[in-house]
Structure formats: structure tokens, C-alpha cells
C-alpha positions in Angstrom: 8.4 6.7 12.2 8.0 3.4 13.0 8.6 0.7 10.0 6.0 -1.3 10.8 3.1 1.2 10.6 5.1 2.5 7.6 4.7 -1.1 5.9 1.1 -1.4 7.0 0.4 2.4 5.5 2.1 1.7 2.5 0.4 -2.0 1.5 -3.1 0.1 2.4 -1.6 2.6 -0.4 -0.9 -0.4 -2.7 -4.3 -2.1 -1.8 -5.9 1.2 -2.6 -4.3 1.4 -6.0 -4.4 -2.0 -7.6 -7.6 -3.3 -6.1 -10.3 -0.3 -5.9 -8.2 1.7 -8.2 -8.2 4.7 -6.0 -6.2 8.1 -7.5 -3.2 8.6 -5.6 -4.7 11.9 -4.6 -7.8 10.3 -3.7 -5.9 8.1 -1.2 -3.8 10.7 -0.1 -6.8 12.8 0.8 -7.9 9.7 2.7 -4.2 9.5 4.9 -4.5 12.8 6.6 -3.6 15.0 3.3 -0.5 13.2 1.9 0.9 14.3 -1.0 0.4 12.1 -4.0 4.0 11.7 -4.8 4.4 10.2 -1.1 1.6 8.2 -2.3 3.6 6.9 -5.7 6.7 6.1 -3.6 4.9 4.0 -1.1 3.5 2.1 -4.0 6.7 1.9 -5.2 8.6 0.7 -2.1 5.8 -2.6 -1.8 6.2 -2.8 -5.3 10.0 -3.3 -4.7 9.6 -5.6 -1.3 7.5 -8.1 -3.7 9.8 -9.0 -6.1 12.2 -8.8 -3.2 10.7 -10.7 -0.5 7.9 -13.4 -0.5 6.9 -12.7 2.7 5.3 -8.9 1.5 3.6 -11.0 -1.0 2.1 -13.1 1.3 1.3 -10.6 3.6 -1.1 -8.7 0.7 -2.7 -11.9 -0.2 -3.8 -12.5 3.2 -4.8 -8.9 3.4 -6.5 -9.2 -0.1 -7.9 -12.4 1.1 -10.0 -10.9 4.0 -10.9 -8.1 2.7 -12.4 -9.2 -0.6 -14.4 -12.5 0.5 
């Protein structure tokens, strides 16, 4: 797997969650069947990179930012 399509996959999760409030099974439907626990720990691994690293935080607002005009 490559890390940066995981990031990307995983900030979609994230964006999914928090901002359209999506179930994690819903999402998972949505990414090819994924379980909802892979899901959770995606959501959990950008949770983690925030507090972490300010350039994942960045990164999501600028996603946020263009999606949501």
C-alpha cells in the first residue's frame, strides 16, 4: 500500500465522519466494502496525525475549504 493514498483514504474517512456525518458502515460501503472497524482506525490514525503534526491539519482545512465553499 502506498502511504500516500492511505493518507488521502483515510482524511476522505475523517471528512466523511465529522463533516457529513456519514456511519462508518455507510462509508465503508462507499470504499469498496471496507469494514467499519478499518473505518474507526483510519479515523483514528488522522485523528492522531492532528495533534501530532500541523501539516495533516492543514491539509483537511484546505480539503474542507474546497469542498464546502
Amino acid at each position: 500500500r502506498k502511504p500516500h493514498l492511505v493518507y488521502a483514504r483515510n482524511i476522505c474517512y475523517y471528512i466523511s465522519k465529522t463533516e457529513l456525518d456519514i456511519s462508518l458502515s455507510k462509508i465503508g460501503e462507499y470504499f469498496n466494502k471496507k469494514d467499519h472497524t478499518t473505518i474507526s482506525y483510519g479515523i483514528d490514525k488522522i485523528i492522531d496525525m492532528i495533534n501530532k503534526d500541523p501539516k495533516t491539519k492543514t491539509d483537511i482545512t484546505y480539503i474542507k475549504d474546497k469542498l464546502f465553499v
